[in-house]
The first five atom37 places (N, CA, C, CB, O) and aatype in JSON, in Angstrom:
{
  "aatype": [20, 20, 20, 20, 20, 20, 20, 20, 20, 20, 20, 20, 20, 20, 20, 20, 20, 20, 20, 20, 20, 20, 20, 20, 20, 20, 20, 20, 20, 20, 20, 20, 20, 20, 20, 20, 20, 20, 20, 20, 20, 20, 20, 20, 20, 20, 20, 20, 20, 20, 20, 20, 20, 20, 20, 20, 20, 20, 20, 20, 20, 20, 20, 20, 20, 20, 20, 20, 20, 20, 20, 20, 20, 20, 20, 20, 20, 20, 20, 20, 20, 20, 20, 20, 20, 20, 20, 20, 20, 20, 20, 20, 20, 20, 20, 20, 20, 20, 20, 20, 20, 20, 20, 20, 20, 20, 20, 20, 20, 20, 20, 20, 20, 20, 20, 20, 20, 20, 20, 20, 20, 20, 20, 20, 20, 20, 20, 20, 20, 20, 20, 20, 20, 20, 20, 20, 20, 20, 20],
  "atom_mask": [
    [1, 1, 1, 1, 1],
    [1, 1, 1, 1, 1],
    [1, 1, 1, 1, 1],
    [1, 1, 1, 1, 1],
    [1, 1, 1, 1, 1],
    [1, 1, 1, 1, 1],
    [1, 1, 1, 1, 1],
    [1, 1, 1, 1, 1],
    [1, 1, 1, 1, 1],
    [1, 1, 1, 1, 1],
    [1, 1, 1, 1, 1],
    [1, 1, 1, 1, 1],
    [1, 1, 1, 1, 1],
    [1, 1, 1, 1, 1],
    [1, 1, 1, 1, 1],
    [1, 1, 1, 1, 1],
    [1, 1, 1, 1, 1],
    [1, 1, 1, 1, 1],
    [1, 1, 1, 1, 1],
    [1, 1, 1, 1, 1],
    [1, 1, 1, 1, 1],
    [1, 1, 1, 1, 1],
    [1, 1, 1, 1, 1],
    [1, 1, 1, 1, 1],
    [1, 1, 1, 1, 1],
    [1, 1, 1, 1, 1],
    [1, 1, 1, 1, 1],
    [1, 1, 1, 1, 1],
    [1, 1, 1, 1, 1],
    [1, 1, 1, 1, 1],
    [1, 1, 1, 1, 1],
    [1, 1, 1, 1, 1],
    [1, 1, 1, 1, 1],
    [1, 1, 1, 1, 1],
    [1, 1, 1, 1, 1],
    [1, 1, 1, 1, 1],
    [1, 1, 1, 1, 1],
    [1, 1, 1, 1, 1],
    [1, 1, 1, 1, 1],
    [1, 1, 1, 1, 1],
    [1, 1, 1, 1, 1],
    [1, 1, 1, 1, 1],
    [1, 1, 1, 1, 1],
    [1, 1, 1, 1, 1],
    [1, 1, 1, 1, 1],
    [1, 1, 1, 1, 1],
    [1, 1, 1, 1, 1],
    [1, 1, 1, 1, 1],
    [1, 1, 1, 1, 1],
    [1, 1, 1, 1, 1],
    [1, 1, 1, 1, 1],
    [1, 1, 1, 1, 1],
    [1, 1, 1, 1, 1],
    [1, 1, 1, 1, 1],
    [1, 1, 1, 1, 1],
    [1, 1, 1, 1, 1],
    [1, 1, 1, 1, 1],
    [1, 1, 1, 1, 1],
    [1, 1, 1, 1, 1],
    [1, 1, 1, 1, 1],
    [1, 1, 1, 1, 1],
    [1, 1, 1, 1, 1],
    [1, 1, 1, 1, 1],
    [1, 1, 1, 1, 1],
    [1, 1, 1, 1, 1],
    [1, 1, 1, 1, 1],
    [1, 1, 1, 1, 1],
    [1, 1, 1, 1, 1],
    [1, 1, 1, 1, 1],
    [1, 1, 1, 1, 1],
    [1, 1, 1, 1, 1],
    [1, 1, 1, 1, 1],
    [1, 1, 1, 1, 1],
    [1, 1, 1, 1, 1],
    [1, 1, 1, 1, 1],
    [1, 1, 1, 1, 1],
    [1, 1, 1, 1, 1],
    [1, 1, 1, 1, 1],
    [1, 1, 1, 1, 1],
    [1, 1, 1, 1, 1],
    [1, 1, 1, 1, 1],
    [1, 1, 1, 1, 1],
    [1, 1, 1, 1, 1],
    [1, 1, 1, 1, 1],
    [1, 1, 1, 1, 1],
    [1, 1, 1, 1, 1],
    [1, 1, 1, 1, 1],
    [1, 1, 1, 1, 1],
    [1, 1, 1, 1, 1],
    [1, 1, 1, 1, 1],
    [1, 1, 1, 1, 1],
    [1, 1, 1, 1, 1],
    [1, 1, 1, 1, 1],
    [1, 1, 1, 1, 1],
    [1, 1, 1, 1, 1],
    [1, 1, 1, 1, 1],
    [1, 1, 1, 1, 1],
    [1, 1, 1, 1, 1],
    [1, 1, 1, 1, 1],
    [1, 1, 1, 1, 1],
    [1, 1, 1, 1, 1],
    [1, 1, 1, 1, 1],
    [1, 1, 1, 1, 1],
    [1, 1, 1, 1, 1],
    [1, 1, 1, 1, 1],
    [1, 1, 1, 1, 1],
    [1, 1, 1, 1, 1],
    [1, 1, 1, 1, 1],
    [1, 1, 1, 1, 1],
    [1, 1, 1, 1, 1],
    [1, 1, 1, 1, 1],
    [1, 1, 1, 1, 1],
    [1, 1, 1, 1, 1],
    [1, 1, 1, 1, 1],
    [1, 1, 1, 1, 1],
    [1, 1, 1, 1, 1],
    [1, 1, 1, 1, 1],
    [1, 1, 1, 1, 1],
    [1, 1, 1, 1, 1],
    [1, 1, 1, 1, 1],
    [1, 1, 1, 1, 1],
    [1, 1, 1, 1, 1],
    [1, 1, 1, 1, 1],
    [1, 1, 1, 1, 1],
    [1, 1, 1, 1, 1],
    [1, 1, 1, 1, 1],
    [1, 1, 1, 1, 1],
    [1, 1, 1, 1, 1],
    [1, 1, 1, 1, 1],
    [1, 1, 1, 1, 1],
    [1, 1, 1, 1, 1],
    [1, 1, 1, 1, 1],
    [1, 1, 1, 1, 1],
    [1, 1, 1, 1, 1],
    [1, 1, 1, 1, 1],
    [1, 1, 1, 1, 1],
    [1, 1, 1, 1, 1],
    [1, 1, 1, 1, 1],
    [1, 1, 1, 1, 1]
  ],
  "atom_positions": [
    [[21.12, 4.48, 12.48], [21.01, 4.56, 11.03], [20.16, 5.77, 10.68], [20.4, 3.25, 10.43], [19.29, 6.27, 11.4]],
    [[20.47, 6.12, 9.64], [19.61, 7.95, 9.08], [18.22, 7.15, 8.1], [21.19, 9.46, 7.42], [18.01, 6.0, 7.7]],
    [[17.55, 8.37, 8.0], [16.48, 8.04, 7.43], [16.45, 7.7, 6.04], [15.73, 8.89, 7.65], [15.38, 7.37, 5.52]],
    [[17.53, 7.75, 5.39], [17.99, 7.38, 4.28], [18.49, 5.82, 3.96], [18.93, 8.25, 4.14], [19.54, 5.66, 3.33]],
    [[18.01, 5.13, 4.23], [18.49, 3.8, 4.73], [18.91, 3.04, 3.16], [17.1, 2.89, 5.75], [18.41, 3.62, 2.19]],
    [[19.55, 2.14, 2.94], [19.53, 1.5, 2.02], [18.96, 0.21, 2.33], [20.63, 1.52, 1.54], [19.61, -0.7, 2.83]],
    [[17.33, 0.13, 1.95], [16.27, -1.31, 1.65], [17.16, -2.5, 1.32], [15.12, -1.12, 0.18], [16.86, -3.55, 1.9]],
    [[18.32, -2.53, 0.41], [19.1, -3.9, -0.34], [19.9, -4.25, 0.78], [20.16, -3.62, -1.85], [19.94, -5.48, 0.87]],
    [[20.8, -3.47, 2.0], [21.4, -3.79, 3.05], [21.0, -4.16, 4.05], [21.92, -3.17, 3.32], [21.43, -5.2, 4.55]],
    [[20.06, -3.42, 4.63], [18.91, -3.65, 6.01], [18.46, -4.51, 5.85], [17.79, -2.83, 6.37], [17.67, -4.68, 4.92]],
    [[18.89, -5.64, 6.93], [17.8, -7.01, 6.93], [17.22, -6.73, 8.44], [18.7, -8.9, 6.77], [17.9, -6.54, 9.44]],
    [[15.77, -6.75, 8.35], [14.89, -6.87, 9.38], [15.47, -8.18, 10.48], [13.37, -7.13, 8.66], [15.75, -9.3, 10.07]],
    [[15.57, -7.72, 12.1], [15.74, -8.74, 12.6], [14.86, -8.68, 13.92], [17.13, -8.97, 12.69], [14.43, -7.56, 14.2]],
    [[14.51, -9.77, 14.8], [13.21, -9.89, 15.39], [14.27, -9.45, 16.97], [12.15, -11.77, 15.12], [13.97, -9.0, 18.08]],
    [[15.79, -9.94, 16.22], [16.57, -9.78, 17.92], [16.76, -8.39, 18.16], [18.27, -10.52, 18.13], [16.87, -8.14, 19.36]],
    [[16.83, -7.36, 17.36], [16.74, -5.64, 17.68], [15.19, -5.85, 18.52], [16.64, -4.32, 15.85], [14.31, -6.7, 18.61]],
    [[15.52, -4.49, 19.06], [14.54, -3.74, 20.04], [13.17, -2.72, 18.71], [15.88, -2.33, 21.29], [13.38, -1.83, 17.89]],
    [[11.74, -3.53, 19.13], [10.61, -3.4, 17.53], [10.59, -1.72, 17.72], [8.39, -4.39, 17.64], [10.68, -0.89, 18.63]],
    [[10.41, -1.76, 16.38], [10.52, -0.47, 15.68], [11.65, 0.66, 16.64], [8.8, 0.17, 15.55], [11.34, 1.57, 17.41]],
    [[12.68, 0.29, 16.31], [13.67, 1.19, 16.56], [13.81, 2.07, 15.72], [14.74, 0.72, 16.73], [12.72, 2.37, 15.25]],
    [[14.86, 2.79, 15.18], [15.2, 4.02, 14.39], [15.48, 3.25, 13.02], [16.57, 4.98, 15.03], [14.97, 3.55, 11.93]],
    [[16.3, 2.3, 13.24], [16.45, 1.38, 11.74], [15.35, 0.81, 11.1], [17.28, 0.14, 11.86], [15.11, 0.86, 9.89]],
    [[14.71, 0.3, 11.93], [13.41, -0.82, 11.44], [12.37, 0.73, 10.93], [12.47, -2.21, 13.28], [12.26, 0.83, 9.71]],
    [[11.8, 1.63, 11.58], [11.13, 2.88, 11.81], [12.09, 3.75, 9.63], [11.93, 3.84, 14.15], [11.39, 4.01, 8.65]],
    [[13.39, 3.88, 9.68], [13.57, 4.5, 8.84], [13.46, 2.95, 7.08], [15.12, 5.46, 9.43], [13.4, 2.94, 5.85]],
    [[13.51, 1.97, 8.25], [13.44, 0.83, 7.06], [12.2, 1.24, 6.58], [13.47, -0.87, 7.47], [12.22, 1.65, 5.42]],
    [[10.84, 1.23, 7.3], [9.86, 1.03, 6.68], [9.21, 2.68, 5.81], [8.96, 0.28, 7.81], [8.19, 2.84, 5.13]],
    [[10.03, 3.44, 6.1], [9.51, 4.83, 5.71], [10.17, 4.63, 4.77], [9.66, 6.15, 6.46], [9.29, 4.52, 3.92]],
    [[11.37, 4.45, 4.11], [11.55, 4.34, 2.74], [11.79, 2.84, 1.97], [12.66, 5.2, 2.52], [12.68, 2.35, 1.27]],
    [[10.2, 2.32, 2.62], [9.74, 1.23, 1.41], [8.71, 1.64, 1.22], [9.63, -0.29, 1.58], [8.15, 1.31, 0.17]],
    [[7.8, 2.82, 2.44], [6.53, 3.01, 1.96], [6.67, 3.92, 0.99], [5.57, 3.38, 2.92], [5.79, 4.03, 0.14]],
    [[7.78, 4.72, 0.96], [7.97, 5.69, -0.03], [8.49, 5.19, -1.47], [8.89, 6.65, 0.53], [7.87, 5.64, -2.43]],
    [[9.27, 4.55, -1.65], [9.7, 3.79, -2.53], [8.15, 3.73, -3.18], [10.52, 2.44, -1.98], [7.71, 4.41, -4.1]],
    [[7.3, 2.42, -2.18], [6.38, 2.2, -3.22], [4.97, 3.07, -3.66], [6.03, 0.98, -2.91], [4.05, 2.71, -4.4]],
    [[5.16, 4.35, -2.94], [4.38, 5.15, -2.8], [4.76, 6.02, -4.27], [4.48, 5.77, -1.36], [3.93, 6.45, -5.07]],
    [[6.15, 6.13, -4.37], [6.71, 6.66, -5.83], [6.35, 5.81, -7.1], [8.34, 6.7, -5.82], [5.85, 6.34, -8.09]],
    [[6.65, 4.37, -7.02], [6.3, 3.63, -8.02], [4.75, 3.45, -8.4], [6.89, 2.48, -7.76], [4.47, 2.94, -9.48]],
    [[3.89, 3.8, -7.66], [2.4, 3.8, -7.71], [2.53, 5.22, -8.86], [1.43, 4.02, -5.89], [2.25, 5.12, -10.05]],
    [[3.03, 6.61, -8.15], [3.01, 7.18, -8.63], [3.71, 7.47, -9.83], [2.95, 7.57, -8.02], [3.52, 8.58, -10.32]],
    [[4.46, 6.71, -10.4], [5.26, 6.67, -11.86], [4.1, 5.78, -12.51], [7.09, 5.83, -11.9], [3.95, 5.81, -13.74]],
    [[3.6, 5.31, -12.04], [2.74, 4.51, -13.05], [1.17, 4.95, -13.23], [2.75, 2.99, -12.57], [0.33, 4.48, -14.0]],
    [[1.07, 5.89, -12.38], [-0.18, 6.65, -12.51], [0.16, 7.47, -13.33], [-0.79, 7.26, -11.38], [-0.85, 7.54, -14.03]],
    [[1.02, 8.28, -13.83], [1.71, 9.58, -14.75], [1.68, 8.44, -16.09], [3.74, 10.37, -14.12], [0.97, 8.67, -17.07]],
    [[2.68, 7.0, -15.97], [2.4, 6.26, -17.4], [1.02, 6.1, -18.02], [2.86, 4.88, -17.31], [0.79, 5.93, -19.22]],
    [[0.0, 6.19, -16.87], [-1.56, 5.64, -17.51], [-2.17, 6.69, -18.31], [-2.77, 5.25, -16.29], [-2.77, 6.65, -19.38]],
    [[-1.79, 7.94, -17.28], [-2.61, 9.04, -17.86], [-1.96, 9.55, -18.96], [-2.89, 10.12, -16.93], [-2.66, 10.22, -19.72]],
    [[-0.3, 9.34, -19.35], [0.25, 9.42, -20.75], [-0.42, 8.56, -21.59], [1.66, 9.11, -20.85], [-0.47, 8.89, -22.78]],
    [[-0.97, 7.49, -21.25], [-0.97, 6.62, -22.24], [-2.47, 6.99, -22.68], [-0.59, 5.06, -21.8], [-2.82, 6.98, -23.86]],
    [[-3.24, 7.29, -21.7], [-4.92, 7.21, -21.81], [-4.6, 8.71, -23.09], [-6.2, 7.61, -19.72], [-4.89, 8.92, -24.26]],
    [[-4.0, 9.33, -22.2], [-4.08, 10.93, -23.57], [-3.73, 10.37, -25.0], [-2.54, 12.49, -23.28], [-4.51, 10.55, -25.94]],
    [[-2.54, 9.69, -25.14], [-2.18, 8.84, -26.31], [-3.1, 8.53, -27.16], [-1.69, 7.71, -25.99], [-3.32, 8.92, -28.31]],
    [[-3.82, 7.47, -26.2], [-4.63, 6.79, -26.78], [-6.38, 7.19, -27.31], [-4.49, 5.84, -25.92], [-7.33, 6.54, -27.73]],
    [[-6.09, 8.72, -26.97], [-7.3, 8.88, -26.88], [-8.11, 9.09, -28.26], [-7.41, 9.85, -26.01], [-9.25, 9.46, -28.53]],
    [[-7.06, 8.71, -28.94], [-7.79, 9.09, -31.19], [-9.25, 8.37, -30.82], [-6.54, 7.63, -33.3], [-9.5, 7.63, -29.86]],
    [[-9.99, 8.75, -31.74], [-11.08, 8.19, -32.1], [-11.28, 6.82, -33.3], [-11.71, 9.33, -32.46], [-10.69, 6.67, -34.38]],
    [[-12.21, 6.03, -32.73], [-12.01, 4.85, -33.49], [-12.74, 4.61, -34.2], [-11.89, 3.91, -33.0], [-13.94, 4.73, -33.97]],
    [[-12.32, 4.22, -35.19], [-13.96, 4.69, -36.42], [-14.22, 3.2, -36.77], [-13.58, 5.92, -38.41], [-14.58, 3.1, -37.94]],
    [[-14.15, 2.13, -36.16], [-14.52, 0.7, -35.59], [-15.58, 0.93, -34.45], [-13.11, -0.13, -34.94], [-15.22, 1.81, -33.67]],
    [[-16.56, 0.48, -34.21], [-16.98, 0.45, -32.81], [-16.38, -0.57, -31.88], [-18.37, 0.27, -32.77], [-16.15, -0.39, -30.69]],
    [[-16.21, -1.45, -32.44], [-15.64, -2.73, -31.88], [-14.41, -2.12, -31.1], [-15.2, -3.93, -33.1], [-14.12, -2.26, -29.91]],
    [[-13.65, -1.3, -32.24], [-12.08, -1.28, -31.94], [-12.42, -0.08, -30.43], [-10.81, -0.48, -33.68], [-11.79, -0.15, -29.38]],
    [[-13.34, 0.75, -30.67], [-13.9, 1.68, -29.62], [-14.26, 1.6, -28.51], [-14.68, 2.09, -29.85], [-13.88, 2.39, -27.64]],
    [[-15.23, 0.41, -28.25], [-15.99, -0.52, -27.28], [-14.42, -1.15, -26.67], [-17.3, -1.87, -28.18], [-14.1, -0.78, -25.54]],
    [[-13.71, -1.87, -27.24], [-12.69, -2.75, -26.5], [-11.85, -1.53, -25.88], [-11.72, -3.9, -27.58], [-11.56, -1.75, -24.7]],
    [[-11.38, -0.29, -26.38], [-10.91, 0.8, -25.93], [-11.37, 1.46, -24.57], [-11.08, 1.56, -26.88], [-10.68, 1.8, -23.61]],
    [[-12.91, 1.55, -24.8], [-13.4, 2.3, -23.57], [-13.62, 0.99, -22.54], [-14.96, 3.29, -23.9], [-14.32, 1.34, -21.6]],
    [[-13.28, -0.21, -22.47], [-13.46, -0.76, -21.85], [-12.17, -0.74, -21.29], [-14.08, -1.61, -22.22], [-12.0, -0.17, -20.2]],
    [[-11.07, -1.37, -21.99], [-9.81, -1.3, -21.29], [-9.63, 0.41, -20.3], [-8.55, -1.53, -22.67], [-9.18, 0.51, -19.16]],
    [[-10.06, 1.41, -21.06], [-9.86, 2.92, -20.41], [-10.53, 2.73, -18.98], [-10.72, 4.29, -21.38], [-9.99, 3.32, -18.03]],
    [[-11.93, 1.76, -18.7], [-12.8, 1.89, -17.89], [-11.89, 0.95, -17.18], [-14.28, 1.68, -18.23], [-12.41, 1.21, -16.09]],
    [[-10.81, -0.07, -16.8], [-10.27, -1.32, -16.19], [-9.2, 0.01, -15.53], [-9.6, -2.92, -17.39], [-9.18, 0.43, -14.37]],
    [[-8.56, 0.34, -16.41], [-7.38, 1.32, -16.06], [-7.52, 2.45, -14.9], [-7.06, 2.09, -17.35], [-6.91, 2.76, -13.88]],
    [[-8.62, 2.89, -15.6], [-9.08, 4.13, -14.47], [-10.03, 3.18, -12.89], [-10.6, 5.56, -15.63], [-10.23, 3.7, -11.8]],
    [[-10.32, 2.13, -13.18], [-10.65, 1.71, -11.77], [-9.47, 0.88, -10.99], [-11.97, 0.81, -11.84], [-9.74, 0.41, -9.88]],
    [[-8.16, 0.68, -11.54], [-6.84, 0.4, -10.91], [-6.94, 1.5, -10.1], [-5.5, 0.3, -11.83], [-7.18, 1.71, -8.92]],
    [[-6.57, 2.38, -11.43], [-5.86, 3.76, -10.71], [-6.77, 4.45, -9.11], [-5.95, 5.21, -12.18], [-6.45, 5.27, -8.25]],
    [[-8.04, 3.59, -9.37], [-9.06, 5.09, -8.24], [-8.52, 3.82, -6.8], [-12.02, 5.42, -8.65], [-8.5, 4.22, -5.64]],
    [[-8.12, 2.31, -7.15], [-7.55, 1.55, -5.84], [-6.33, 1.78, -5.73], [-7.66, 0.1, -5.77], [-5.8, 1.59, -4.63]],
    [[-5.47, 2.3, -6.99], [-3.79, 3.16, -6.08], [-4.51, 4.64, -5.6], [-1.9, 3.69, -7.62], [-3.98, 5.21, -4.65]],
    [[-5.41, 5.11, -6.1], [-5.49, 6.16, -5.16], [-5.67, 5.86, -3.55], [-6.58, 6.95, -5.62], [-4.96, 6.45, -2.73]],
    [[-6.56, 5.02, -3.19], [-6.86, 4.84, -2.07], [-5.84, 3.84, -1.01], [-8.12, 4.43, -2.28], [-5.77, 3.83, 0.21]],
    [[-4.96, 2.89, -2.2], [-3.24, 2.72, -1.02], [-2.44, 3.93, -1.13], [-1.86, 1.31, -1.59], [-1.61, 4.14, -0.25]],
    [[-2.58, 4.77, -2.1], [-1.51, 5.89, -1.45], [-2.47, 6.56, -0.03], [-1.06, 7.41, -2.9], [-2.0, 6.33, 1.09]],
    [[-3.14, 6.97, -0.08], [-3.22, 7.68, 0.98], [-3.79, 6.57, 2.83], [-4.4, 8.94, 0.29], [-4.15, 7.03, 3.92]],
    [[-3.59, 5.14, 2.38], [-2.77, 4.11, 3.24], [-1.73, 4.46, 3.48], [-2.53, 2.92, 2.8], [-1.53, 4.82, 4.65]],
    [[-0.59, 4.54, 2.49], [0.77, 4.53, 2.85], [1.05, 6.18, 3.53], [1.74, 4.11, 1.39], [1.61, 6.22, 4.63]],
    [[0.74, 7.2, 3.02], [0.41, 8.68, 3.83], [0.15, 8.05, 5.16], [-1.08, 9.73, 3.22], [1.05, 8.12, 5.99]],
    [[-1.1, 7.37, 5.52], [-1.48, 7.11, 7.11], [-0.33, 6.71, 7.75], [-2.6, 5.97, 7.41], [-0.04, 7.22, 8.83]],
    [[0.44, 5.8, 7.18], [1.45, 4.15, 7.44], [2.47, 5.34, 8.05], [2.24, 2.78, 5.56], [2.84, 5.39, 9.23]],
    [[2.9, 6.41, 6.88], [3.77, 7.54, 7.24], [3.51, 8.43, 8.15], [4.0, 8.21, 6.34], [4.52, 8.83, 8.74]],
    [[2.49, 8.9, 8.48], [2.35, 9.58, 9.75], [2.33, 8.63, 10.78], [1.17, 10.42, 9.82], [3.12, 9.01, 11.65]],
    [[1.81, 7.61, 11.08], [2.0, 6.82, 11.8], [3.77, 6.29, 12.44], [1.22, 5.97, 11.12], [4.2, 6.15, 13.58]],
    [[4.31, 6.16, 11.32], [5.63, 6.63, 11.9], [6.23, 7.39, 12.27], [6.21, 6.57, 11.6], [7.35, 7.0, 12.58]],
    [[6.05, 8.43, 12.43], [6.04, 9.77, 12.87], [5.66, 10.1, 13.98], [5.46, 10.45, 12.21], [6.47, 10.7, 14.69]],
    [[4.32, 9.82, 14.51], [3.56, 9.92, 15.49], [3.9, 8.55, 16.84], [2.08, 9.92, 14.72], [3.41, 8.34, 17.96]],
    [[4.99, 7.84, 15.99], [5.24, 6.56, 16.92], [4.68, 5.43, 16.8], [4.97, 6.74, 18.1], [5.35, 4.42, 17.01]],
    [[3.33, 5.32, 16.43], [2.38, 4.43, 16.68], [2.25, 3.21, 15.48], [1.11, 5.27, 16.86], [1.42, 2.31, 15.32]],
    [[3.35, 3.58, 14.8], [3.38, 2.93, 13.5], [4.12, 1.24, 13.75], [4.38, 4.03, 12.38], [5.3, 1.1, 14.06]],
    [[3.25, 0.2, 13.57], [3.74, -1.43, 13.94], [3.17, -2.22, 15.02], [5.18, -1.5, 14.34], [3.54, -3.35, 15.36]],
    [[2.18, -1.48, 15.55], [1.25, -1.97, 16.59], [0.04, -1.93, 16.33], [1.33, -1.39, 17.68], [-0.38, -0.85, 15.89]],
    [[-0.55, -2.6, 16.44], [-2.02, -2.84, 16.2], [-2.4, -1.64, 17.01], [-2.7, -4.37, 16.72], [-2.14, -1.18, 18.12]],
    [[-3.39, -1.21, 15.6], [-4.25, -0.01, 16.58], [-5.99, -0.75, 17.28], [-4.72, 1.7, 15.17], [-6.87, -0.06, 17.8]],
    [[-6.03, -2.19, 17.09], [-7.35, -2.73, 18.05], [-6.42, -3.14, 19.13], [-8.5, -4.16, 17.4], [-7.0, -2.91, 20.19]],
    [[-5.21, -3.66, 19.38], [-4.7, -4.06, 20.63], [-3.78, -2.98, 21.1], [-4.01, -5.42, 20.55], [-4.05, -2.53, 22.21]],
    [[-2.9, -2.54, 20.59], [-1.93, -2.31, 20.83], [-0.19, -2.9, 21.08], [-2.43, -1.97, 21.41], [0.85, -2.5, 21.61]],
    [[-0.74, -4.14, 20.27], [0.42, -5.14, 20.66], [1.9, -5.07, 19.27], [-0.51, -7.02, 20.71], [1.33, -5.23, 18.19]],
    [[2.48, -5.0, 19.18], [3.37, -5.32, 17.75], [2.7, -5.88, 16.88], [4.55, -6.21, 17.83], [1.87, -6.72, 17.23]],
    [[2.88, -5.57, 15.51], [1.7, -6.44, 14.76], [2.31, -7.34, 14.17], [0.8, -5.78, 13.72], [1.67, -8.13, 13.49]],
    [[4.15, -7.49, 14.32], [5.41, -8.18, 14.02], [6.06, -7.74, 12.6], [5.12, -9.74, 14.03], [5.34, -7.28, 11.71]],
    [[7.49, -7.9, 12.42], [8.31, -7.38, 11.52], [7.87, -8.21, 9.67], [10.0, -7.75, 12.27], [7.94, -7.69, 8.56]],
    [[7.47, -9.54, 10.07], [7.24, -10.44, 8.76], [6.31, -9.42, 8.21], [6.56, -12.13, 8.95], [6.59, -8.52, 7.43]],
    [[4.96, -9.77, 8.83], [3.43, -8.88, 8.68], [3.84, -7.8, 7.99], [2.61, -8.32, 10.14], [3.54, -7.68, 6.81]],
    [[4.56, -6.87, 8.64], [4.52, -5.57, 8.06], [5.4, -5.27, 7.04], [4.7, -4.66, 8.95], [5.33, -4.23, 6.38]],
    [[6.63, -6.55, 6.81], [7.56, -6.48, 5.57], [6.97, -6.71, 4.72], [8.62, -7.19, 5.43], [7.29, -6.2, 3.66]],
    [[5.7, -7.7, 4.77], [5.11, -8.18, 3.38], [3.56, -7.2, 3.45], [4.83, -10.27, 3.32], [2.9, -7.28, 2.41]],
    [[3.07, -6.48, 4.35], [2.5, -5.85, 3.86], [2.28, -4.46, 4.95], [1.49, -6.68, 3.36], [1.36, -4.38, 5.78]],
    [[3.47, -3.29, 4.7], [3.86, -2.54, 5.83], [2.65, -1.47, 5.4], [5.63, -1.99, 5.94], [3.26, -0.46, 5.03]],
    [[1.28, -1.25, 5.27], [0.38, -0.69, 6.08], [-0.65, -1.18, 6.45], [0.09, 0.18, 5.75], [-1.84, -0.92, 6.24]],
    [[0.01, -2.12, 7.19], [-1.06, -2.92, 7.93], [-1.31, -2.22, 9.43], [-0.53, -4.58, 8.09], [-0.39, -1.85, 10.16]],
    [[-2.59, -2.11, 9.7], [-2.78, -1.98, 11.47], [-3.05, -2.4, 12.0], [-3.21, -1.46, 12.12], [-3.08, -1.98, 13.16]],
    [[-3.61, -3.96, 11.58], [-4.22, -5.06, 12.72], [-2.58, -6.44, 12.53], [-6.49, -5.97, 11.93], [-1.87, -6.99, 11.69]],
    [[-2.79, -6.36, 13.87], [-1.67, -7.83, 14.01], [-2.52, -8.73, 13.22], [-1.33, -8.62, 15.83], [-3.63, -8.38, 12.84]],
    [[-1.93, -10.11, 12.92], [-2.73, -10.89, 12.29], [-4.02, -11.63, 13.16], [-1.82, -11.81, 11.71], [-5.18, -11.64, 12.76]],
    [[-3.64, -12.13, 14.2], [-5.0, -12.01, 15.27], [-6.0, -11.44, 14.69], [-4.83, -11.16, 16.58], [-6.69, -11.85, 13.76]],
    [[-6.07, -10.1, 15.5], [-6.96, -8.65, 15.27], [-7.33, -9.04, 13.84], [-6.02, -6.94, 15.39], [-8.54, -9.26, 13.75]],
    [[-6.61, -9.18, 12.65], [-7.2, -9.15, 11.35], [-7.89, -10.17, 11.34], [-6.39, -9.1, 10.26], [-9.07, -9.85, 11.23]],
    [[-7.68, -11.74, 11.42], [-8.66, -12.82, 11.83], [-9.67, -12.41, 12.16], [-8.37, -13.6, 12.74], [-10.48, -12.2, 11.26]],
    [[-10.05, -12.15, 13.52], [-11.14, -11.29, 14.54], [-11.9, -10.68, 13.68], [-10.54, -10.13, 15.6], [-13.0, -11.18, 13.48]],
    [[-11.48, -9.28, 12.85], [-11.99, -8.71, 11.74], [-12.91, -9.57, 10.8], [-10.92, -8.22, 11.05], [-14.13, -9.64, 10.7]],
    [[-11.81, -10.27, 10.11], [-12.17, -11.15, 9.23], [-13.87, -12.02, 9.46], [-10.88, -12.11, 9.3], [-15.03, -11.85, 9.07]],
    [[-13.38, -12.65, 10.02], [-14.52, -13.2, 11.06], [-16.11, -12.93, 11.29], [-14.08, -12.85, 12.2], [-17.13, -13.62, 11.24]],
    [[-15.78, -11.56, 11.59], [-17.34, -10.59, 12.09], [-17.59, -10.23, 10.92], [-17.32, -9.1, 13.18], [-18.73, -10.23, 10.46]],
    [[-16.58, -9.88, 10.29], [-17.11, -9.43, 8.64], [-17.72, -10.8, 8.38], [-15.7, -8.94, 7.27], [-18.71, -10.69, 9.09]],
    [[-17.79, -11.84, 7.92], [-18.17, -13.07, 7.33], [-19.69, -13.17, 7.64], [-17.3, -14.31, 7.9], [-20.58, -13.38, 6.81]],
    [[-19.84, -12.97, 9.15], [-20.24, -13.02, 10.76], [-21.21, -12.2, 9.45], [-19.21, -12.28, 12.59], [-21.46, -12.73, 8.36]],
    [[-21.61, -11.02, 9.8], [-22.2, -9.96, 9.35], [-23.04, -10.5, 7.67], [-20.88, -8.7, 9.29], [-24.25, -10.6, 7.43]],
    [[-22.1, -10.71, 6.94], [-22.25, -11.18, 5.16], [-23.07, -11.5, 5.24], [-21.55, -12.12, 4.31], [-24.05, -10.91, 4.79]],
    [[-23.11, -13.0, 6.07], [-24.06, -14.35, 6.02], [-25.15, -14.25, 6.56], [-23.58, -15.5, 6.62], [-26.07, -14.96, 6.16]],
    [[-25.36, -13.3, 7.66], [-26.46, -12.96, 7.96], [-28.2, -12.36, 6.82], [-25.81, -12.05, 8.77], [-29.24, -12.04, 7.4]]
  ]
}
């Protein structure tokens, strides 16, 4: 299959050989897909923030404004930081290494990474994580 895959046809299956060329071009254009839709909606915010930017001769109406502006722009600074996840997710496919845990090295499995494909810990490894982080908090 080409790297052009169609997402609505390709059904992930566990009986193919992991991350082959299909599964490998499946997941490069969902990270892209959603790597575009992050980015259509970052272009809608900053249309809208310019829009919106009249002055409000309410304070109230002003205050609720710069607050919503202040919610918006701290979305946007956490899609900044999954796009350049999904950039990693993409070189990582590239480089091969993309679907294996980078603490084991084991598959991190096809479900895991359909429902959330830039992941790098198998679910294990993320437990483990999980864990020491808590581990650490409570201290």
């Amino acid at each position: 299959m080409n790297k052009n895959i169609d997402l609505s046809s390709y059904v992930l299956s566990d009986d193919e050989e992991f991350m082959n060329p299909n599964q490998r071009a499946y997941f490069r254009a969902k990270l892209i897909a959603w790597k575009n839709d992050i980015l259509r909606e970052a272009r809608e915010t900053l249309e809208n923030l310019a829009a919106e930017s009249a002055n409000h001769p309410d304070l109230a109406d002003r205050a609720s404004s710069e607050t919503d502006r202040s919610i918006e722009l701290r979305a946007r600074d956490r899609q900044r930081k999954l796009i350049s996840k999904i950039d990693a997710a993409l070189r990582r496919i590239d480089d091969g290494t993309y679907g294996y845990c980078e603490e084991t090295g084991e598959p991190i499995g096809l479900r895991r990474l359909d429902a959330r494909p830039i992941a790098t810990l198998s679910i294990e490894a993320q437990e483990r994580h999980e864990r020491r982080e808590k581990v650490y908090r409570d201290e």
